[in-house]
SEDREN-506456 format. One line per field, with one value per residue (C-alpha): residue in one letter; y, x, z. Coordinates in steps of 0.5 Angstrom, whole numbers. Each point is the difference from the previous one (the first is absolute). Last residue first. Example, Ala and Ser with C-alpha at 12.3 -4.5 7.8 and 13.67 -1.06 7.14 Angstrom:
code	c(S, A)
Y	c(-2, -7)
X	c(27, -2)
Z	c(14, 2)
This chain:
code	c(X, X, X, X, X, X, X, X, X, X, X, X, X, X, X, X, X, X, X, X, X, X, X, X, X, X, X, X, X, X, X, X, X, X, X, X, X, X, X, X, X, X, X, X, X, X, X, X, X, X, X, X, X, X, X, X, X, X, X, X, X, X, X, X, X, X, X, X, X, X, X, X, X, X, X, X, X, X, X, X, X, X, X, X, X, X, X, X, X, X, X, X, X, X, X, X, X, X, X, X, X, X, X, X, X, X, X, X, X, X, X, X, X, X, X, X, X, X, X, X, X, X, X, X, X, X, X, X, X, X, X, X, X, X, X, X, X, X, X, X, X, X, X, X, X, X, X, X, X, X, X, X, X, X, X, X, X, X, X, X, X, X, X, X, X, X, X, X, X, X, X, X, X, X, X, X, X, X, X, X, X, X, X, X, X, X, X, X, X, X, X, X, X, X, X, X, X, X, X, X, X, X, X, X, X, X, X, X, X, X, X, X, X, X, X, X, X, X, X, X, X)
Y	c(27, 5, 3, 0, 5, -1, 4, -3, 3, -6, -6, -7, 3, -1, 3, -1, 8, 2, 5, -1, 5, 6, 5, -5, -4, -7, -6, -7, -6, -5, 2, 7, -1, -3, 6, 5, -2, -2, 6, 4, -4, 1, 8, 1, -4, 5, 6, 4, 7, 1, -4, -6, -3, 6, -1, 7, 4, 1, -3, -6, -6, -6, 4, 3, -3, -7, -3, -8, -1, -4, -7, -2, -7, 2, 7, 4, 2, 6, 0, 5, -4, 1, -6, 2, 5, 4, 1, 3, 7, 4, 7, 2, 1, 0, 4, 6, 3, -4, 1, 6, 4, -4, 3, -5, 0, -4, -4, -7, 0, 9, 0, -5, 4, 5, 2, 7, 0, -6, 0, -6, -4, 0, -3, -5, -3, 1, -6, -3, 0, -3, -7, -1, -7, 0, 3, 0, -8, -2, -5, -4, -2, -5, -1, -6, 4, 6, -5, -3, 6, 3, -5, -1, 8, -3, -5, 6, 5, -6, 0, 8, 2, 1, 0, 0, 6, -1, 5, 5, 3, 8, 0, 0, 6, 5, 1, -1, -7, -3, 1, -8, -3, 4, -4, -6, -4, -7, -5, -5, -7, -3, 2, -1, 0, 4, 6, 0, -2, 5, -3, -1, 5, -1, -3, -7, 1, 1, -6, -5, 1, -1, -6, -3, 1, -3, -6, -1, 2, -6, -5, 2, -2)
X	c(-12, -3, -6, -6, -2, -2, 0, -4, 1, 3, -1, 1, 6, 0, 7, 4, 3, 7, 3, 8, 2, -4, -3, -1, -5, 1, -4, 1, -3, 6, 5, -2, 3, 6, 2, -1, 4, 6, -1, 0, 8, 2, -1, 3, 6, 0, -1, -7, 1, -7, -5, -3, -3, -2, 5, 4, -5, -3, -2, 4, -4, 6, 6, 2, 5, -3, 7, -2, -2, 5, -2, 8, -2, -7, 2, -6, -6, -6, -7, -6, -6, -7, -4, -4, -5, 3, 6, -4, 0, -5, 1, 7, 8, 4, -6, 4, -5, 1, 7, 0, -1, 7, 4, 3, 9, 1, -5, 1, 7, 0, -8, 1, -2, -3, -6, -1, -6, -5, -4, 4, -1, -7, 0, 5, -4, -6, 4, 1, -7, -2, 4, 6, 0, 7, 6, 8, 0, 7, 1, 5, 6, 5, -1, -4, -4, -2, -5, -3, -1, -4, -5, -1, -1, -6, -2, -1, -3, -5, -1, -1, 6, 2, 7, 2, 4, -5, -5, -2, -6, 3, 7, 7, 3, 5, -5, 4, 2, 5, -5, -2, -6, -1, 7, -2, 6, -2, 4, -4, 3, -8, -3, -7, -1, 6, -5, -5, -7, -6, -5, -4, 1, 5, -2, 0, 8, 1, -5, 3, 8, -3, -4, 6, 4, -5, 0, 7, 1, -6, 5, 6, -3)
Z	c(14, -6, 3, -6, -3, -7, -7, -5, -8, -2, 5, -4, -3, -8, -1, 6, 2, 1, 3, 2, -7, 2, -5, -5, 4, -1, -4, 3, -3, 0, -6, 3, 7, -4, -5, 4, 6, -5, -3, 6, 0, -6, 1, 7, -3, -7, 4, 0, -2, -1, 3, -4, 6, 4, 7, -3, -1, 7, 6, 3, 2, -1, -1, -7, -5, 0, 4, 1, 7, 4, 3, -2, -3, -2, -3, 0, -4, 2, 2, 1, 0, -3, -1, 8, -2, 6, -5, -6, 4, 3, 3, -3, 0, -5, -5, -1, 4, 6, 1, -2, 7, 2, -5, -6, 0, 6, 1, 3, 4, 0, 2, 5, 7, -5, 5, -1, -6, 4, -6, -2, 6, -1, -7, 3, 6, -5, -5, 7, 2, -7, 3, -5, -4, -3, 3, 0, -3, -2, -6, -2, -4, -1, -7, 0, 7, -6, -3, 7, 3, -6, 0, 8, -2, -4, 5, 5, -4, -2, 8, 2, 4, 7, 2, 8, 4, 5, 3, -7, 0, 2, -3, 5, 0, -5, -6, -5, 3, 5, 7, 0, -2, -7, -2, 0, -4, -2, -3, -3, 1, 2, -6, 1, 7, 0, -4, 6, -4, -2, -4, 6, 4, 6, 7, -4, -1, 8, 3, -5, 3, 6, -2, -3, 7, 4, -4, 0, 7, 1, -4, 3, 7)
């Protein structure tokens, strides 16, 4: 009996990856440790609601992006670090959820969590909110660093998504702690092919991605 729940078990767990792209893997596939935090499935965004394309708080990436982070998780694991994922591969259907939502001038349900100091109609022309973005071409991930014992993210100065000067990764009036601790996020994510966005700190890309330029719109779940 054990062995046909075995069976049974393996061909589920088969089924679900291979309905993914080929390329693609689910992240704990590949780093089985990884702390996931999802939050496009839940309405703890700058939006204020779950986000179209997104069914299951689960973290999607490319392959090669996967055995890069397994890279980064193993070098900060020997100081008591690790990383957490907010977002990877998003679903073209997302990135026009949120195109939509920032035309939507009166709706700033988060406006003051999010962003405070940048008025909703700018969004978009200040470059924060677009109609393509590097994430769906699934090397793209939005990630931070936190404290292995405590499970505590390490203080970056700014929340993860905050819109505004102070999430850029050389921000003005950065104290020494924030400081350190974006430097420690750089540092090793470059180490391992990673290159960052300078306007925000958690955003980086792998160098070489296998699908620059490809945007994809499948369902996260």
């Amino acid at each position: 009996m054990k062995n046909y729940c075995f069976i049974f078990i393996l061909f589920i767990t088969q089924w679900c990856f291979a309905q993914l792209p080929e390329g693609f893997v689910y992240a704990k596939s590949i780093i089985p440790d990884l702390v996931e935090e999802l939050r496009y499935c839940t309405e703890n965004n700058f939006v204020g609601e779950a986000i179209d394309g997104y069914e299951k708080p689960v973290i999607i990436m490319t392959l090669q992006t996967a055995h890069a982070l397994k890279k980064v998780q193993e070098d900060l694991k020997k100081e008591g670090l690790g990383i957490k994922v907010f977002d990877a591969y998003r679903p073209q259907q997302a990135v026009n959820h949120f195109v939509r939502w920032a035309k939507v001038e009166h709706d700033t349900v988060m406006k003051q969590t999010y962003y405070p100091d940048v008025k909703k109609r700018n969004l978009i022309p200040a470059g924060y909110i677009a109609s393509k973005s590097r994430h769906s071409s699934g090397s793209t991930l939005d990630v931070t660093i936190i404290n292995l014992s405590t499970g505590e993210e390490l203080d970056m100065g700014s929340p993860y998504d905050f819109f505004g000067q102070k999430s850029w990764v050389k921000a003005p009036h950065l104290d020494k702690e924030h400081r350190k601790n974006r430097d420690v996020l750089q540092k090793v994510m470059a180490k391992h092919g990673f290159r960052n966005y300078m306007q925000e700190w958690w955003h980086f890309t792998l160098r070489g991605e296998p699908f620059k330029n490809k945007y994809f719109d499948f369902i996260v779940r």
